[in-house]
Backbone as a printed PyTorch tensor [residue, N CA C, xyz], in Angstrom:
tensor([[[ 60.2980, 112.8660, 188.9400],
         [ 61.4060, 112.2620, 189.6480],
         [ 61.8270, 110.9440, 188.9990]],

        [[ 61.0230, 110.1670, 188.3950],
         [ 61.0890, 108.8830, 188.2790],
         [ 62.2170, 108.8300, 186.5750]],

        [[ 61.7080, 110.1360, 185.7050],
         [ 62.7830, 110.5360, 184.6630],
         [ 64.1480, 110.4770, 184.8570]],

        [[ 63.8930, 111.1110, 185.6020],
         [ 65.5130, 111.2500, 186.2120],
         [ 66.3720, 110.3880, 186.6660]],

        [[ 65.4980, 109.7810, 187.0250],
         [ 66.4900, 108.0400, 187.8110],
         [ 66.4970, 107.1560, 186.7360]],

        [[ 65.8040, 107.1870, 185.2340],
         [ 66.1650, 106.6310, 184.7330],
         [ 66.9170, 107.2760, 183.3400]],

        [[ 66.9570, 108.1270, 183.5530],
         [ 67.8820, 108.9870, 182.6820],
         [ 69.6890, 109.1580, 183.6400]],

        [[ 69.6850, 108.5910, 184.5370],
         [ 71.0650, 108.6250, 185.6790],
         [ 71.3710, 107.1630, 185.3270]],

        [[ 70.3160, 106.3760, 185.5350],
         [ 70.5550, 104.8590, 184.9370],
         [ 71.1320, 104.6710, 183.6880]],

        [[ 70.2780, 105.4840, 182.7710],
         [ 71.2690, 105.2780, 181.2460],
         [ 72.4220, 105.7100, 180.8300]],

        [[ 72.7530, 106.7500, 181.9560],
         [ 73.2800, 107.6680, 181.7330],
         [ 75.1480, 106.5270, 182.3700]],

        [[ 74.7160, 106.0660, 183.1660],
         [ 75.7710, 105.1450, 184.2760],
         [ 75.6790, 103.9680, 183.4890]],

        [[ 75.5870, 103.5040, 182.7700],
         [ 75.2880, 102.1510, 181.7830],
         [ 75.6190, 102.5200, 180.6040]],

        [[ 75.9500, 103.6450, 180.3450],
         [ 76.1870, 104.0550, 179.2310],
         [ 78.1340, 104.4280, 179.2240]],

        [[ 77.9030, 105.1990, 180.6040],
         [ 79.4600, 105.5300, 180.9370],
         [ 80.7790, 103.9280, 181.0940]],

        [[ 79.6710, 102.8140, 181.4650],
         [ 80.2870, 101.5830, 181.6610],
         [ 80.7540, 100.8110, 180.1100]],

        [[ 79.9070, 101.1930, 179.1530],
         [ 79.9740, 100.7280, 177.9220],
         [ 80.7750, 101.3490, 177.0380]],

        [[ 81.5070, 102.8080, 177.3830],
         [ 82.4410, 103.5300, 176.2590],
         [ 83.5810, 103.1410, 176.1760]],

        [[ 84.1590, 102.7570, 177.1990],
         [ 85.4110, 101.8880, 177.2940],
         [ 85.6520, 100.5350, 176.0320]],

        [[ 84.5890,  99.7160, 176.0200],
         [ 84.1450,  98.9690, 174.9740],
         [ 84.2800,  99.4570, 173.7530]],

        [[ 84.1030, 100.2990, 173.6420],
         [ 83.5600, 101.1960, 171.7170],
         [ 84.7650, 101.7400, 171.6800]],

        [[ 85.9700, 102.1060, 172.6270],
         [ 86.6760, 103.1950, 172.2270],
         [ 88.0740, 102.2130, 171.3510]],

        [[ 88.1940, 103.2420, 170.6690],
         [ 89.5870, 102.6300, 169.7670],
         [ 90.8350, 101.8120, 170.1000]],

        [[ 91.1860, 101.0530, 169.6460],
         [ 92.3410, 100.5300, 170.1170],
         [ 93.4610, 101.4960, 170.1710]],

        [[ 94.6070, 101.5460, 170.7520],
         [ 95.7800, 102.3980, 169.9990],
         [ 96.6090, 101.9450, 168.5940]],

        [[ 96.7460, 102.5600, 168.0490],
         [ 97.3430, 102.4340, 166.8830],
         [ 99.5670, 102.2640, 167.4690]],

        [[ 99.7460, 101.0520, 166.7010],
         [100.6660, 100.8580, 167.2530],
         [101.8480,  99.8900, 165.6580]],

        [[102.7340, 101.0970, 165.8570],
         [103.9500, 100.2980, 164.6120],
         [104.7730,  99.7490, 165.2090]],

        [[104.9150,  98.1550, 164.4810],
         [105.9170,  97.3100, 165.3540],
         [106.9990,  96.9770, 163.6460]],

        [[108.3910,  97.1640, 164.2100],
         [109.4100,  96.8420, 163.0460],
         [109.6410,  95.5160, 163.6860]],

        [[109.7790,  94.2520, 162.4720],
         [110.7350,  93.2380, 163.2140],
         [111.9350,  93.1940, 162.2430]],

        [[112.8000,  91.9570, 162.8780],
         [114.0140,  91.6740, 161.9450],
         [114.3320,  90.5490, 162.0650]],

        [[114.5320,  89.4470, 160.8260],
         [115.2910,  87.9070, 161.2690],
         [116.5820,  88.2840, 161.2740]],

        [[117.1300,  87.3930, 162.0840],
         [118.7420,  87.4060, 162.0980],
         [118.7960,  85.7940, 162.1760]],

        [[119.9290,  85.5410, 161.8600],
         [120.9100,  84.2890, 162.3040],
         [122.0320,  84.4070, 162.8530]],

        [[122.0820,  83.9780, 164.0370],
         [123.2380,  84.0730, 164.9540],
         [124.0740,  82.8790, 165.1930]],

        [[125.2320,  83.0680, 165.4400],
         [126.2000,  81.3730, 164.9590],
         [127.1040,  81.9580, 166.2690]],

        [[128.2380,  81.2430, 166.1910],
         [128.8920,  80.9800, 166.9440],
         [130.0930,  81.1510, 166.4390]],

        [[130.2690,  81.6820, 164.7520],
         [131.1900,  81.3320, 163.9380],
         [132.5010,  82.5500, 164.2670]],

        [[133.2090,  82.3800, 164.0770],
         [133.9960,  83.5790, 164.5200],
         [133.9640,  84.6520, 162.8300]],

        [[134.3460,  86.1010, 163.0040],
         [133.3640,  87.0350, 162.2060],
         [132.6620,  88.3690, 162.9530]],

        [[132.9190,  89.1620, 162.1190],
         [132.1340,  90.5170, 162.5290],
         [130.6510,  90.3640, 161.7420]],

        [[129.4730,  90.9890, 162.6180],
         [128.1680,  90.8670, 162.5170],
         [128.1920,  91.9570, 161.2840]],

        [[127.0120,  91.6210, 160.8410],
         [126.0650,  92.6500, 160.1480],
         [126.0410,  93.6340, 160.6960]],

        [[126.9010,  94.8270, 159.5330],
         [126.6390,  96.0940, 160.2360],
         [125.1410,  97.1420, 160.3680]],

        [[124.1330,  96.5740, 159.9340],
         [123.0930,  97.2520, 160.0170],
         [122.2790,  96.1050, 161.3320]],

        [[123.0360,  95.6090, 161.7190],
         [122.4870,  95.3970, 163.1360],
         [122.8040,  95.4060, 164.2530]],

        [[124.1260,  96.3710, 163.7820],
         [124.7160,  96.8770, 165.0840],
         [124.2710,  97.9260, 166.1210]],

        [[123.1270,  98.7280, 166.4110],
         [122.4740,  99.1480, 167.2400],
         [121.7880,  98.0880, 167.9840]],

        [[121.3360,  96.7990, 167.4760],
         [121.1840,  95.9670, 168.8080],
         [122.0880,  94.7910, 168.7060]],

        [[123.2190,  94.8220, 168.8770],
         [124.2980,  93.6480, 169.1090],
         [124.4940,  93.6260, 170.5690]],

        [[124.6030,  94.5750, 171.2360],
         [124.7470,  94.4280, 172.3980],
         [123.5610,  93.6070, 173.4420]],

        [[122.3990,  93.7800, 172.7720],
         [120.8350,  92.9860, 173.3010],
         [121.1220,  91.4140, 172.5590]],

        [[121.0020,  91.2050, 171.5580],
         [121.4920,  90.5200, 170.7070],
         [122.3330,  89.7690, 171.7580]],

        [[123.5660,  89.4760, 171.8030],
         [124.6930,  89.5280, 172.5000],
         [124.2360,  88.6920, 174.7010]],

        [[123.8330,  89.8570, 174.6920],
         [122.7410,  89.7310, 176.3690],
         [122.1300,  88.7850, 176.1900]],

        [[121.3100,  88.4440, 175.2780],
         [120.0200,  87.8630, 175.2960],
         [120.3200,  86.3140, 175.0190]],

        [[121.1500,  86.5870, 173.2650],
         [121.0320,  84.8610, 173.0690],
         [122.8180,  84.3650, 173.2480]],

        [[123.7480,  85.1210, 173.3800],
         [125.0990,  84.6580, 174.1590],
         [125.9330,  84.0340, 172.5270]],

        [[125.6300,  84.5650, 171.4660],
         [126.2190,  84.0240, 170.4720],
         [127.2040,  84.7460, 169.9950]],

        [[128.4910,  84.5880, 169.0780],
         [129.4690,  85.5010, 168.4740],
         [129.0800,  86.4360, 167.4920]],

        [[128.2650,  85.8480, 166.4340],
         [127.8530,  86.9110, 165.3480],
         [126.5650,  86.8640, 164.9530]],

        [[126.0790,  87.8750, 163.7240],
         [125.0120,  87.8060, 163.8120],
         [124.6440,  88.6940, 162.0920]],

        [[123.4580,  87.8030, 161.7310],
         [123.3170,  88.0950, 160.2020],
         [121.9110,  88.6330, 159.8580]],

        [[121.8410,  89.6240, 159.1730],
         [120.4220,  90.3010, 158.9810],
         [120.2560,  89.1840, 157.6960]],

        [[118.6050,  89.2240, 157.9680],
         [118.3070,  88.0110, 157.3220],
         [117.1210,  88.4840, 156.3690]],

        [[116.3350,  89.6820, 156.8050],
         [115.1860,  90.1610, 156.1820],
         [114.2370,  91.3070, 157.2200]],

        [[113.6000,  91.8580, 157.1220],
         [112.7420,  93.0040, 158.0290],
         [111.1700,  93.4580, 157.5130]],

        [[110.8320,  93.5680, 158.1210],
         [109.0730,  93.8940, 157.6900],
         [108.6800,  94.6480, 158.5510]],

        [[107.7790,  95.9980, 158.4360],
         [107.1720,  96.5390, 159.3850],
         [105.3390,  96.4630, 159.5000]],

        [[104.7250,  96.6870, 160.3640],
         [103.0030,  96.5020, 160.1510],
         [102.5320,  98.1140, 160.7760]],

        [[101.7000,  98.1910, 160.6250],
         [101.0670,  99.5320, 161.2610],
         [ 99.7350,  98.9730, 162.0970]],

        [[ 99.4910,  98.7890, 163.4440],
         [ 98.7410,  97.5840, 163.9480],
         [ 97.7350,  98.5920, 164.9370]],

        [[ 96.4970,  98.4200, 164.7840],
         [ 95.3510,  98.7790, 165.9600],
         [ 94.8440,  97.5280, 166.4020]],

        [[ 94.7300,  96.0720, 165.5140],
         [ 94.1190,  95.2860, 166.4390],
         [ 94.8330,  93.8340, 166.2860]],

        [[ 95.8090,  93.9190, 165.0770],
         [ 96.4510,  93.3550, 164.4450],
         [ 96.4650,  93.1780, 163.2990]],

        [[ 97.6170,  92.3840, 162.7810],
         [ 98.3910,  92.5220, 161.4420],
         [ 99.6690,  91.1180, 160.9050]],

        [[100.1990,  91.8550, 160.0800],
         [101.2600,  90.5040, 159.4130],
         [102.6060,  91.0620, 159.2160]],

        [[103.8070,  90.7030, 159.7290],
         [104.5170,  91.1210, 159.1600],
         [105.2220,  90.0810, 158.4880]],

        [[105.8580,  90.2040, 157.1440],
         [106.9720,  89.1670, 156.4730],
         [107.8280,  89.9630, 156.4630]],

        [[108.8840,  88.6770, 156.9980],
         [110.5100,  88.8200, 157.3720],
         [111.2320,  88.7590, 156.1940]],

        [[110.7630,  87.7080, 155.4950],
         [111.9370,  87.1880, 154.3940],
         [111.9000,  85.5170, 154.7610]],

        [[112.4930,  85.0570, 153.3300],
         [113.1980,  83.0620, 153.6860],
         [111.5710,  82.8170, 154.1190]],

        [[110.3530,  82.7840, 153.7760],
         [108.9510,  82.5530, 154.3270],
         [109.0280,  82.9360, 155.6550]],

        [[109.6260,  83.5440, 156.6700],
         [108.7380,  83.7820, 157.7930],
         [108.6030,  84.9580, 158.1760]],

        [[107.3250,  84.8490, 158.8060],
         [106.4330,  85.9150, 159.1580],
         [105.8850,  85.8870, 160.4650]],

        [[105.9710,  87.2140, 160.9550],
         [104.9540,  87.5560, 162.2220],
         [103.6990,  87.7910, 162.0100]],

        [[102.5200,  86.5600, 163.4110],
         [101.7160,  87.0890, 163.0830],
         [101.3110,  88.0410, 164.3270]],

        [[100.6600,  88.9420, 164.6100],
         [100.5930,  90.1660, 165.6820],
         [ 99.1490,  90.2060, 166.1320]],

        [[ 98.9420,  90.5570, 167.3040],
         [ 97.4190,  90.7440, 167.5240],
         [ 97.7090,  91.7340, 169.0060]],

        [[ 97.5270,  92.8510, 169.3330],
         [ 97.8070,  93.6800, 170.3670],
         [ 96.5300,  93.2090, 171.5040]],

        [[ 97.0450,  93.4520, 172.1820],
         [ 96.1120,  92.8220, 173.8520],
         [ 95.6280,  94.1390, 175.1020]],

        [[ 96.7410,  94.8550, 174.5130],
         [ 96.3630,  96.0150, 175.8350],
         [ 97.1470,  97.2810, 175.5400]],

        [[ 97.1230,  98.4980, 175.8270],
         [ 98.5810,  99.2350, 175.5440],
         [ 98.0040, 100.9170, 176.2990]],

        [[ 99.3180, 100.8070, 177.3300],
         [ 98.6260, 102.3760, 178.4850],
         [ 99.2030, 103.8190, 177.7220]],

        [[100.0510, 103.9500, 176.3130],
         [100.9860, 105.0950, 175.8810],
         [102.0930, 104.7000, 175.7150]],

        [[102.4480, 104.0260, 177.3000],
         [103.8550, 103.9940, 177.1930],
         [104.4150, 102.6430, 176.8280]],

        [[103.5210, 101.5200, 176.8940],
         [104.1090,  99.9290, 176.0970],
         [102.3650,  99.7980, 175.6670]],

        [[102.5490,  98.7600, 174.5590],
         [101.2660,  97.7590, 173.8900],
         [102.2090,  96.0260, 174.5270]],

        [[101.0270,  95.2500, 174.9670],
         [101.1840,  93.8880, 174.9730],
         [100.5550,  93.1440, 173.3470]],

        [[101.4080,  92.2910, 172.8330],
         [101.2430,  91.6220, 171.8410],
         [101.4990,  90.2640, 171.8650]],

        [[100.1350,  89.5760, 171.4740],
         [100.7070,  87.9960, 171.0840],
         [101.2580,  88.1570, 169.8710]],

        [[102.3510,  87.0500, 169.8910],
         [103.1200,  86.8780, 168.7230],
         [103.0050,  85.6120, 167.8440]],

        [[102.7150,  85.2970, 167.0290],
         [103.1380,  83.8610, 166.2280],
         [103.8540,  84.0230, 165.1670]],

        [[104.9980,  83.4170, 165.0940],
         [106.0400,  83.2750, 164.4460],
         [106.0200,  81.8470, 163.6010]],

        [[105.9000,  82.3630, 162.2650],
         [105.6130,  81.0380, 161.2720],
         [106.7470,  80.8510, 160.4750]],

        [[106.9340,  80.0080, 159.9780],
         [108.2050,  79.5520, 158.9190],
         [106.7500,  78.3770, 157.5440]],

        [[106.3980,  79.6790, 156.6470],
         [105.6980,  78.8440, 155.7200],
         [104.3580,  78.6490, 156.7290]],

        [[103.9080,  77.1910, 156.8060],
         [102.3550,  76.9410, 157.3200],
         [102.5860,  76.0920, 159.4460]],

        [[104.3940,  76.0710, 159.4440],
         [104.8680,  75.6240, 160.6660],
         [104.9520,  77.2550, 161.4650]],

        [[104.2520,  77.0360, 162.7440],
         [104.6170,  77.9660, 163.6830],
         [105.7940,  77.0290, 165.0580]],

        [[106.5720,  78.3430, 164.3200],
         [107.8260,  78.2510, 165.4050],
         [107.5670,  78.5930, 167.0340]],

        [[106.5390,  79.3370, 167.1870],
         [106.7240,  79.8860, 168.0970],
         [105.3510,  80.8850, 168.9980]],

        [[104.9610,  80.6070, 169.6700],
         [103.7340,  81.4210, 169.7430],
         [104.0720,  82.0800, 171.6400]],

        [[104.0600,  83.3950, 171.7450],
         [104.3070,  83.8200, 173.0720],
         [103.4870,  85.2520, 173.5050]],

        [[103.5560,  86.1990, 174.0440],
         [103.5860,  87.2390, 174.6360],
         [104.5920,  88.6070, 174.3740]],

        [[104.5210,  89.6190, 174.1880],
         [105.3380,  90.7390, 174.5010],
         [104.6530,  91.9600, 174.6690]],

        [[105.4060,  92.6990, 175.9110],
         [105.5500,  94.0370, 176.2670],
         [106.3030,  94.5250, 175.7590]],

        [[105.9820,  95.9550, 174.7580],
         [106.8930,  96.7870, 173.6100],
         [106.7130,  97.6790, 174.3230]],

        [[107.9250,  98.1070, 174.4240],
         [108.3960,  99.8460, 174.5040],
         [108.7760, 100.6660, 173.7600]],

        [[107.9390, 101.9190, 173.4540],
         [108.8740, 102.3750, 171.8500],
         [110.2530, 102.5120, 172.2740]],

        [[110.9630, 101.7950, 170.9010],
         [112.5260, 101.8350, 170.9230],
         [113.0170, 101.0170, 171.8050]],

        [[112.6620, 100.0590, 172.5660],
         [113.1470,  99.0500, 173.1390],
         [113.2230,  98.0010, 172.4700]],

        [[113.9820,  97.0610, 172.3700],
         [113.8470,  96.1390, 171.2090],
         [113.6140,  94.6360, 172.5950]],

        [[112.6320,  93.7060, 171.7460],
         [112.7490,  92.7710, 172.1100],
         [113.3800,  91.5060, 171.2610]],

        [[113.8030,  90.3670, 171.9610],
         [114.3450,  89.5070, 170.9940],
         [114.0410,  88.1080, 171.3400]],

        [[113.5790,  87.4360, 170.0830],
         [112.7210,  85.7730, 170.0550],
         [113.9150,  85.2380, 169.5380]],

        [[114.4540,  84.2420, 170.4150],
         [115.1280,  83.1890, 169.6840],
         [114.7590,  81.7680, 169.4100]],

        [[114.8760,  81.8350, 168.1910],
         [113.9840,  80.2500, 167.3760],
         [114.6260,  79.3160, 167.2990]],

        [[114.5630,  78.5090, 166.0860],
         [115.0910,  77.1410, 165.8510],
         [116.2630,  76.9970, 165.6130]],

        [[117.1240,  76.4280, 165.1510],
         [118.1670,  75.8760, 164.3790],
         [117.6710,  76.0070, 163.1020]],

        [[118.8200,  76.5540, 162.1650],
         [118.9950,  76.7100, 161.0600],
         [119.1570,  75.2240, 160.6590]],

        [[119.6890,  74.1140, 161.2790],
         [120.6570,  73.2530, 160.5750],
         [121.7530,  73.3600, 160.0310]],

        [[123.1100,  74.2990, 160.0740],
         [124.1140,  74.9670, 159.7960],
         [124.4100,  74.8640, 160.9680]],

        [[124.6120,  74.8830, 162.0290],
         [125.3970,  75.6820, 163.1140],
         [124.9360,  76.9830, 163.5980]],

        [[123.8950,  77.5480, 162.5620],
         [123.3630,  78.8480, 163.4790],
         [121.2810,  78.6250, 163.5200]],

        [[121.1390,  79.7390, 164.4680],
         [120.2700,  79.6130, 164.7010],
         [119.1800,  81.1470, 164.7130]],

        [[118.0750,  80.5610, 164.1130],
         [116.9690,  81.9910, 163.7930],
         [117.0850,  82.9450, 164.8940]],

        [[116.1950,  84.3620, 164.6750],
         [115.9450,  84.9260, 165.5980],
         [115.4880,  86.2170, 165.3190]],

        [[114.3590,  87.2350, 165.9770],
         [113.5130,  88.0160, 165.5860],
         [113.7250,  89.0630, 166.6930]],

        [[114.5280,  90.1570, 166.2840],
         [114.1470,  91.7060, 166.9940],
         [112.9440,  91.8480, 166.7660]],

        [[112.1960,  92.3290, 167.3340],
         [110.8870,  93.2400, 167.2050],
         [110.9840,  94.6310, 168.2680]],

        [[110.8390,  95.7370, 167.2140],
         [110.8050,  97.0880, 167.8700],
         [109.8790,  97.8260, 167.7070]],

        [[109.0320,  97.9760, 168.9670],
         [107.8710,  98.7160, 168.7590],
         [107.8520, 100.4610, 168.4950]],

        [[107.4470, 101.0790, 167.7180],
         [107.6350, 102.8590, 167.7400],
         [106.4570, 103.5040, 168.0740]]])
């Protein structure tokens, strides 16, 4: 009898610990810099599937592809944009249908930006950054697939 209760013990201590060992999900995140102004002008046509978010989000007239990088991420990764900046990525949680990701957003050895996101494949999210010093100002789609 006494086997048994401790073979149910290992057995329940063991079931508590697989969760731990099991894999992260494997998760591809695309980003994109843009610069968005105020300038009057038609946008970049390869960023016209999200002008309308674009548009919602940061309230500007146009908008300029600036550079794109993709990562292939289970626990994290790097992506470079272009002009030195880069995402840095580290995934936090993810049920199938979204991954949570911290984000840090660097320009060179300065981080612009350090936050949170919930990705949905094909939902795009959008970081708006600094000032260019021009009149327009940075900014990062990230689309998770």
């Amino acid at each position: 009898m006494k086997p048994i209760r401790h073979l149910l013990a290992a057995l329940f201590v063991l079931s508590l610990l697989a969760p731990l060992g099991a894999q992260p999900e494997r998760t591809s995140v695309r980003a994109i810099l843009v610069a968005a102004s105020n300038a009057e002008g038609a946008s970049d046509s390869r960023l016209a599937p999200f002008e309308p978010t674009l548009r919602r989000i940061l309230r500007f007239q146009s908008y300029r592809y600036l550079g794109e990088g993709s990562a292939a991420l289970t626990s994290s990764g790097t992506i470079n944009l272009g002009q030195g900046h880069r995402l840095e990525l580290e995934t936090e949680a993810g049920d199938g249908k979204a991954v949570r990701l911290r984000v840090n957003w660097l320009d060179g050895r300065r981080s612009l930006m350090q936050t949170g996101l919930v990705l949905r494949p094909g939902v795009p999210a959008v970081l708006g950054g600094p000032a260019r010093g021009d009149g327009e100002v940075f900014a990062v789609i990230v689309i998770g697939r």
